[in-house]
N, C-alpha and C positions, 0 to 999 in steps of 0.2 A: 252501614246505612244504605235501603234501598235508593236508588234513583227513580224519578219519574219519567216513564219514557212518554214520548211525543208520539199522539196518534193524527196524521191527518188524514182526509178523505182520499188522498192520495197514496195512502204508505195501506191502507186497507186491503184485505184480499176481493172483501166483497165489499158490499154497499151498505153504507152507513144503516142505513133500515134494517139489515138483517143484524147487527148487533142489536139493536135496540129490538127488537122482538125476542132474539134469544133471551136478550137481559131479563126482557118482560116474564117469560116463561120461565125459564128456571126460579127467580123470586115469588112465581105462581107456585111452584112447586117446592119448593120453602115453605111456601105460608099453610100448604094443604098438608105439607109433615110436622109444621107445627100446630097444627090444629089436628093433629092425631094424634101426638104427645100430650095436648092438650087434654083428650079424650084417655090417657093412660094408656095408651100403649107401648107397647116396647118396640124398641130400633134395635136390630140386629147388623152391625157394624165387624169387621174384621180385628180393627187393632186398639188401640189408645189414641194413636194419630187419627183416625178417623173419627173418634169420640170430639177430640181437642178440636177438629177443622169442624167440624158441625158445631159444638158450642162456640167457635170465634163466628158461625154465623149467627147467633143469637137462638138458637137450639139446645134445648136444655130440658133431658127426660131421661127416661131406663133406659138408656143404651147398654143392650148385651153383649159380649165380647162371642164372637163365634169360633174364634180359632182356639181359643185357651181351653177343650173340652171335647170329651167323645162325641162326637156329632151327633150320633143316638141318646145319651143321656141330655145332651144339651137340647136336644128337639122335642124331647119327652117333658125334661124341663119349664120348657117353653108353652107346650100344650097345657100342662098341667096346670099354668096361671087364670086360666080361663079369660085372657086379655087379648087385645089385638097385637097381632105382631105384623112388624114392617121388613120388610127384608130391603136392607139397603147397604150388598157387598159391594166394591170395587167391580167394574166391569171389565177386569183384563181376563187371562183363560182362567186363572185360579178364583179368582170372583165369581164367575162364571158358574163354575164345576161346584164349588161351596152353595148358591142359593140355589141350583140346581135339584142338590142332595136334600137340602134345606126343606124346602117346598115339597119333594117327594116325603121325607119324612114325616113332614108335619100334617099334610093329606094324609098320610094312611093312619095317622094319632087320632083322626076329624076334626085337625084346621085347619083353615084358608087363609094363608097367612098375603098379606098385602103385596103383590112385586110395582105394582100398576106404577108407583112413584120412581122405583129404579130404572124400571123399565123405560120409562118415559124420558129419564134424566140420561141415560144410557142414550136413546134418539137423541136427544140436544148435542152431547158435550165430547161424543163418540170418539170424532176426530181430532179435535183438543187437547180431553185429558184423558184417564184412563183410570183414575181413586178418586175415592170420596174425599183424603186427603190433601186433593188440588182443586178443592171447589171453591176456598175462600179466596185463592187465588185469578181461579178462573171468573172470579163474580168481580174480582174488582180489578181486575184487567177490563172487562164489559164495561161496568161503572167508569172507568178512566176514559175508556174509548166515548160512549157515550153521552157522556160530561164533556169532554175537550172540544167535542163538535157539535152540543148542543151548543157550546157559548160562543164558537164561531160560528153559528149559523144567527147569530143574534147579532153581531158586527155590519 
């Protein structure tokens, strides 16, 4: 059984506002990859854990597996749908080097496949976590923190 840790305003690195902005934007950028799955596209993901931590955040679409496959067949694959694709690897160095490749293959197939959302989540959560598989984690860390000192600031 998880415990609940205790966040006060004091045990903070930074100031209460800057979670609560982070919180704001990464659930922004949830909503805009759900609303692209929405739209059928596929999410291009590393493993099964990262499939399972995006569906425990209420995300639920074509997730492709990128490692299970020749990087060239699986990119050809990919173009071949005629759908959008998202690229949303892990941003440690192998995450990295994978949408890297990614991205170059699927431009020279002619498609533009989406990084704009990794990319961005990549700026938020840089320092934090480092997988897609620590984001349900990382969101409700945020949520706890958040919540704890929302309802002390109403005392």
């Amino acid at each position: 059984m998880q415990r609940k840790r205790q966040y006060s305003k004091r045990s903070l690195k930074a100031p209460l506002e800057v979670y609560q902005k982070r919180l704001e934007m990464v659930e922004e950028l949830l909503d805009q990859l759900q609303e692209l799955i929405k739209q059928d596209a596929i999410i291009v993901v590393e493993g099964k854990r990262d499939v399972a931590a995006l569906n425990s955040l209420g995300l639920d679409g074509d997730f492709r597996l990128a490692t299970h496959h020749s990087l060239i067949n699986f990119s050809e694959g990919l173009a071949g749908t005629g759908r959008d694709i998202v690229i949303l690897t892990d941003w440690d160095r192998r995450g990295n080097l994978l949408a890297s490749k990614l991205v170059e293959n699927l431009h020279s197939l002619g498609t533009d496949p989406e990084t704009r959302i990794r990319d961005l989540m990549v700026s938020l959560v840089q320092k934090e976590i480092k997988d897609v598989e620590s984001l349900p984690g990382y969101v409700r860390k945020l949520r706890e923190i958040t919540k704890a000192n929302d309802a002390t600031d109403l005392l």
